[in-house]
Steps between C-alpha positions, in 0.01 A plus 500: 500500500256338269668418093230537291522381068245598239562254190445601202555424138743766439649560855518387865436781701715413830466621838527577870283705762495535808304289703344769713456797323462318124772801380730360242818413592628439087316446214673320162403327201649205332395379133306206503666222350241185387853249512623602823541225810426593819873524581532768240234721663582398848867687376336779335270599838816420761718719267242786508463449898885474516562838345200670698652348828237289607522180656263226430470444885381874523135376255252320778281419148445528150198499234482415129289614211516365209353593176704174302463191642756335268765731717294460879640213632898587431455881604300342843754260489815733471334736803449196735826391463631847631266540741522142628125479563138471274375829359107655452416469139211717384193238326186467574378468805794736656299800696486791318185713623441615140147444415569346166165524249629323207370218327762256646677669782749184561594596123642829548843539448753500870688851338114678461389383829821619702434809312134570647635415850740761504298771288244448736688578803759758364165723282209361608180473263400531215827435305656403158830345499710447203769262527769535221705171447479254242136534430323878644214401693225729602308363860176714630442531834146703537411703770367246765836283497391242239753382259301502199773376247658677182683491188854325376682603186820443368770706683719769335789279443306203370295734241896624358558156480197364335533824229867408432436139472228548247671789295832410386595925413481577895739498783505386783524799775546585850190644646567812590349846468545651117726835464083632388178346414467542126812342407771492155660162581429160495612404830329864646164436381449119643631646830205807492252234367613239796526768784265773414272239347481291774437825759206598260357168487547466868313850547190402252475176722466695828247713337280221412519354833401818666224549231365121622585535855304884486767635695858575522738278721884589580735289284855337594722350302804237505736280321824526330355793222283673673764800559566447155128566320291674812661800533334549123187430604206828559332293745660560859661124625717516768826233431537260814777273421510339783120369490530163484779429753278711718202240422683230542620609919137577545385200389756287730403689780159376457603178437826390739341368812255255298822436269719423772195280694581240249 
């Protein structure tokens, strides 16, 4: 089996796959904790493993991305310790085949570029994903493979917090889908402005993109709201959960035998 951990600044997405077929054996997340020690993780990830019956001598490898590098070296730390051996982390210079266009490829963030690997293999080109964590991020990839970049803006839960920091009258609330849309309560109408909102805005955004791309391109989505807000959205995006843990084995296939050359 290969473990495979997506950091990121709300959760650690933690997992296993098989090293063969790259199905997932379990999938869990963990909230990411900015005080932790690498002891403190490295009990989180053997509990998880403990309770899903698998043995750290069944995992032949591991591979890291990390999207907060205040957090990388106890979470690399923590697995290394388990796995009694070094793990691939995803930076530049890791083998990706994603044609990356931007301005500063070596900039682009480890979560967007696991992302392209595995929408490129799972849906092929052209594609939108939308990843829904912390921040929502928007990445192009046009119709000849090129990743041509995209959009970040504050994530659901970070806009309810940023409105009920700044007005003292609202709430704070669980973001979850509104009893209906034009709402008589308080707490009611910040959830239908967060969710359905956020689906609208989400929907305009893949409008323009087609409108500048001059065609239409499938669109998948991840991240810990997307079943929360795209299932509101008129645009059809198919929810793949799983998208980056999928990136992530892809990428350490491409990348164990010069890893373990070393």
């Amino acid at each position: 089996m290969i473990l495979a951990i997506d950091l990121g600044n709300t959760n650690v997405t933690f997992g296993c796959l098989d090293s063969n077929s790259g199905d997932i054996v379990f999938e869990e997340r963990i909230h990411t904790d900015f005080k932790a020690t690498s002891m403190e993780y490295a009990v989180h990830f053997k509990t998880i493993m403990d309770i899903r019956g698998v043995s750290p001598s069944d995992i032949s490898g591991g591979i890291l991305s990390s999207s907060v590098p205040p957090v990388t070296r106890q979470v690399r730390n923590a697995a290394e310790m388990i796995l009694k051996k070094p793990i691939i982390e995803v930076a530049p210079g890791i083998k990706t085949g994603v044609d990356i266009k931007i301005d500063d490829p070596a900039s682009l963030g480890p979560d967007l570029l696991v992302g392209a690997v595995a929408g490129l293999n799972e849906y092929g080109s052209p594609i939108i994903l939308v990843d829904m964590g912390t921040a929502t991020t928007i990445s192009v990839i046009d119709d000849q493979k090129r990743f041509m970049g995209g959009m970040i803006m504050p994530g659901v839960k970070v806009s309810v917090n940023g409105l009920t920091a700044n007005a003292a009258h609202l709430p704070d609330i669980a973001i979850e889908l509104p009893d209906k849309l034009i709402n008589g309560t308080t707490v009611g109408a910040m959830q239908s402005g967060s969710v359905y909102g956020h689906a609208a805005c989400i929907d305009g955004m893949i409008e323009r993109i087609w409108d500048d791309l001059g065609y239409k391109t499938a669109v998948v989505a991840t991240g810990g709201f997307a079943r929360t807000v795209i299932p509101n959205c008129k645009t059809d995006i198919i929810i793949d959960s799983e998208l980056l843990i999928k990136g992530l084995f892809i990428l350490y296939q491409k990348n164990m035998k010069d890893f373990q050359s070393k």
